[in-house]
C-alpha angles and dihedrals in degrees: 000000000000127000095199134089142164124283133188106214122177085326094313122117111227140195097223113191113178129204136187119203131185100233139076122283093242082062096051090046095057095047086057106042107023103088092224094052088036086057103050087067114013122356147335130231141191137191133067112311083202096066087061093248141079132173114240124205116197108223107185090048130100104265091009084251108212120213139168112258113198114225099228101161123015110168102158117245102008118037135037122154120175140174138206120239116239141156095218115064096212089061100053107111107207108195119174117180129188131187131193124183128220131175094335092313119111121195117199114204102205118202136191121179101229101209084169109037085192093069087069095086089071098022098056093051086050096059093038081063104043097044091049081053086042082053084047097056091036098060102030102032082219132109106286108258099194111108129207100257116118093017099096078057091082089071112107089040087066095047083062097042091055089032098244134140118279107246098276100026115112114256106235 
């Protein structure tokens, strides 16, 4: 079952994926924005953050691929929203993530602009993996263990959320 939906946000469509942790903000911060925690689930970088770039290396990704994310929020403990740089539009990958805390519980609202609803059909299954992984590190402090089978399998879930064809189904 899929955790994301559609969103309209200040005209943009997004992909929004929530998730609650048992751990203070501070914790969950950390997971998402120091290199070492971040790698355990998701990426590396390198560089100076104060510069208002890193490169980010994906480490769970065929051929590991490295791009310049722009810094664009950074509000510790609470905002941080970040795009990759690309020639090409289509390809710029816009993520914006808040956290609150309440009563030891952190929720993390996780956004994508979608500036191609149809990549949600792979896109959707892909966070659903790495935030699961996020929930793993987070609980444990350890490497994420979950692996990517099963996940592609959402699919078709997200083609409904966002109301597109199913792969194989003819586009009206």
């Amino acid at each position: 079952m899929i955790t994301g939906a559609p969103e309209t946000i200040d005209g943009q469509e997004h992909l929004v994926l929530t998730r609650t942790f048992r751990a203070p903000v501070g914790d969950v911060w950390a997971a998402v924005t120091e290199s070492e925690r971040l790698g355990r689930w998701f990426a590396t970088w390198s560089g100076d953050p104060a510069s208002g770039r890193v490169r980010v290396t994906w480490v769970y990704e065929d051929e590991m691929p490295t791009e310049t994310y722009v810094i664009e929020v950074c509000e510790a403990p609470t905002r941080l929203r970040v795009h990759n740089e690309n020639d090409d539009p289509a390809q710029v990958w816009t993520l914006d993530l808040q956290l609150s805390e309440t009563a030891g519980v952190t929720t993390l609202r996780f956004a994508q602009v979608l500036t191609d609803r149809s990549v949600v059909t792979d896109v959707g299954p892909g966070w659903e993996y790495y935030l699961d992984r996020l929930e793993e590190v987070v609980r444990t402090g350890e490497q994420a263990a979950a692996e990517w089978e099963g996940y592609l399998a959402m699919s078709g879930e997200y083609a409904a959320a966002f109301g597109l064809p199913e792969q194989g189904e003819p586009v009206s």
